[in-house]
C-alpha positions as CSV (number, residue, x, y, z in Angstrom):
1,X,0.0,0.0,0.0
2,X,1.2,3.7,-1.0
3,X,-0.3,6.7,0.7
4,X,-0.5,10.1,-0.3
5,X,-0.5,12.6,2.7
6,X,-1.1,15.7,3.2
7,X,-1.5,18.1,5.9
8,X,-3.4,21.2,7.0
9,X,-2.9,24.0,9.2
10,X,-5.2,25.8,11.1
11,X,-4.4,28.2,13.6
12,X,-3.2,25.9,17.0
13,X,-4.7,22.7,15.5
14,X,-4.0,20.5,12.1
15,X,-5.7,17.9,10.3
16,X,-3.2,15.2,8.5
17,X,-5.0,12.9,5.9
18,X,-3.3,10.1,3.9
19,X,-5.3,8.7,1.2
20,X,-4.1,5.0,0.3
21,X,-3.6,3.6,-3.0
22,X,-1.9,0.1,-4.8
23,X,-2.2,1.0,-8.4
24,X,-0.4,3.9,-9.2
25,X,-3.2,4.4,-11.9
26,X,-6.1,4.3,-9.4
27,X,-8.9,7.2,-9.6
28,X,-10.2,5.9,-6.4
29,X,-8.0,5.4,-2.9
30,X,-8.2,2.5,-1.0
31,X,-8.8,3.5,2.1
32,X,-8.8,7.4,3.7
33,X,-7.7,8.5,6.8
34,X,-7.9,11.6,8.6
35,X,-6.3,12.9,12.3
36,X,-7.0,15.4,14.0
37,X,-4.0,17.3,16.1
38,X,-4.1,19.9,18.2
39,X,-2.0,22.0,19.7
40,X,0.3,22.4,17.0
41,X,3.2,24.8,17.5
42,X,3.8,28.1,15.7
43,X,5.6,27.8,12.5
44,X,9.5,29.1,12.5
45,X,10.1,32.0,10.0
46,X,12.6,31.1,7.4
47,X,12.6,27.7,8.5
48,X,12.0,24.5,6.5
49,X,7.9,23.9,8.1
50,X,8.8,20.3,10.4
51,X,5.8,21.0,11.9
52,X,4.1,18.8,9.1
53,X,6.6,15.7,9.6
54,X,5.3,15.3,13.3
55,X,1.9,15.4,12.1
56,X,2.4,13.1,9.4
57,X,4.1,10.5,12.1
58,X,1.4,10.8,14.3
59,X,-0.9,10.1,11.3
60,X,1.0,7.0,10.8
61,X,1.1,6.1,14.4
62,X,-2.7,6.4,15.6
63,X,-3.6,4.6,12.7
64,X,-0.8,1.9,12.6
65,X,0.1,2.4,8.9
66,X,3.4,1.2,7.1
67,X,2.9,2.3,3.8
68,X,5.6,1.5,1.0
69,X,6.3,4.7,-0.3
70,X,4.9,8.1,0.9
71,X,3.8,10.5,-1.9
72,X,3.1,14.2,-0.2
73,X,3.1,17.9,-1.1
74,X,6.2,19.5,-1.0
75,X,9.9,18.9,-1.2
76,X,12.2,16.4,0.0
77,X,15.0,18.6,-1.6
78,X,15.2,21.9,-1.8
79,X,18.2,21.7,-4.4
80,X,20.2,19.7,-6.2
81,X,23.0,19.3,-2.8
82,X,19.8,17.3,-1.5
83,X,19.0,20.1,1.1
84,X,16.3,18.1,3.2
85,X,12.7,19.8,2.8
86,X,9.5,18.5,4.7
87,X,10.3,15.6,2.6
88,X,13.4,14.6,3.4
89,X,12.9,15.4,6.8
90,X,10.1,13.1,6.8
91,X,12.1,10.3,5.4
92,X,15.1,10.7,8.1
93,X,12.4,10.7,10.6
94,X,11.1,7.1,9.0
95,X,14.7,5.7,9.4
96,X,15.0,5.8,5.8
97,X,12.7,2.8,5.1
98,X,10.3,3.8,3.6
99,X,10.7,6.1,-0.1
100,X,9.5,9.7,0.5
101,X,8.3,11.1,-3.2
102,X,7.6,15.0,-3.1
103,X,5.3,16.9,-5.8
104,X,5.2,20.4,-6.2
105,X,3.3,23.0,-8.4
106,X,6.1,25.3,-7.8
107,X,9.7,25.3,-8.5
108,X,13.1,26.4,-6.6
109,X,16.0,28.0,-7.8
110,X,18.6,25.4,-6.9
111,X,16.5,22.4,-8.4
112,X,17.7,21.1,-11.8
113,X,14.9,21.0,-15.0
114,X,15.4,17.0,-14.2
115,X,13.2,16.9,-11.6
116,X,10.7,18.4,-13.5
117,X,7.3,16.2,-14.9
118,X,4.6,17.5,-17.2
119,X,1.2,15.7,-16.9
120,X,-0.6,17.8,-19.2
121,X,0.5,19.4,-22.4
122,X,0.3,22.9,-21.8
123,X,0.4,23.0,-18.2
124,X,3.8,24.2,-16.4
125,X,5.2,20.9,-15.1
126,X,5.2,19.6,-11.7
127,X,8.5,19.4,-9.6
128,X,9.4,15.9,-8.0
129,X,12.2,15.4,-5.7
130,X,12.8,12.0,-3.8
131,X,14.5,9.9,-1.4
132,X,14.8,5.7,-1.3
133,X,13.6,6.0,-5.0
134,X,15.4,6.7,-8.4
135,X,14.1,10.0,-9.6
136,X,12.9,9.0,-13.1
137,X,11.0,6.1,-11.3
138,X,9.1,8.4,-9.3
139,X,8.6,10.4,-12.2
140,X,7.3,7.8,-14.2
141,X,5.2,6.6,-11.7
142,X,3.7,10.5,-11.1
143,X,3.2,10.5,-14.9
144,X,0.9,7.2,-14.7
145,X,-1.4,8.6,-11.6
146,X,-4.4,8.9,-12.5
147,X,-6.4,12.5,-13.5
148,X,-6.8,14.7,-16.9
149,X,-5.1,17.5,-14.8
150,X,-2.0,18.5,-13.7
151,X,-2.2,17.6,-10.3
152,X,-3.4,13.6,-9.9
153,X,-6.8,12.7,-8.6
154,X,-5.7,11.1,-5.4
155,X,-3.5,14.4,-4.3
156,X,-6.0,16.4,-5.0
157,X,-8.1,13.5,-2.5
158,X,-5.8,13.9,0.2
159,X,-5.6,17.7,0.4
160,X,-9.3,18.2,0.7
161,X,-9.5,15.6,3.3
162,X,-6.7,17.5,5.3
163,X,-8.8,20.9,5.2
164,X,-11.7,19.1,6.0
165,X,-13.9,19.3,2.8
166,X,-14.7,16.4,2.4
């Protein structure tokens, strides 16, 4: 099983969701999930956010997940000297087991045009970075999700679970 995650902020509290998935070309998830966290600390100005990588492991905790590979919004690198984001904070925090795949709508200044991934022809592309998985696997794999848009079906899932509209 795969998850997507994602996580919302909301003043002193959160919501983390992870939608789960075994095809990569699956419109519908498995299984959702959805936890509620409060208090959540401020965020850090000019900081990498690490509020969202506790949230996420208490996501995975309370509802005794091992997923194969985590797919979230956001970096694991914010250039090409592998500068941890969210991501790769995420996937130090996971003792490296488990690959950490990040998609972004955005670029950064030190990432290379290889980690970039157009889904749709005249969309800009997406941005993946990765850890515990070749790049141009994960890239691939992105590529094959499934949705006519540029972000995939089960992202978009996950992200209105975590602001709690669905």
């Amino acid at each position: 099983m795969k998850l997507v995650v994602a996580v919302h902020f909301d003043g002193a509290q959160a919501n983390a969701a992870a939608v789960a998935f075994d095809a990569w070309d699956a419109a519908e998830p498995i299984k959702t999930y959805v936890s509620p966290i409060a208090p959540v600390e401020k965020a850090v100005r000019r900081a990498v956010d690490l509020r969202e990588v506790s949230c996420v492991m208490q996501l995975l905790r309370e509802h005794s997940l091992t997923p194969e590979l985590l797919l979230i919004d956001g970096f694991v690198h914010l250039d090409t000297d592998e500068t941890p984001g969210v991501g790769g904070h995420l996937h130090e925090a996971l003792g490296g087991a488990i690959p950490v795949v990040g998609v972004s709508k955005k670029s950064l200044p030190g990432l290379s045009a290889q980690s970039e991934v157009l889904r749709e022809d005249e969309a800009p592309p997406l941005v993946v970075t990765c850890a515990g998985i070749d790049i141009g696997a994960a890239k691939v794999r992105l590529r094959s999700m499934h949705g006519r848009k540029r972000v995939p079906t089960l992202m978009k899932l996950a992200a209105r679970l975590a602001k709690n509209k669905e």
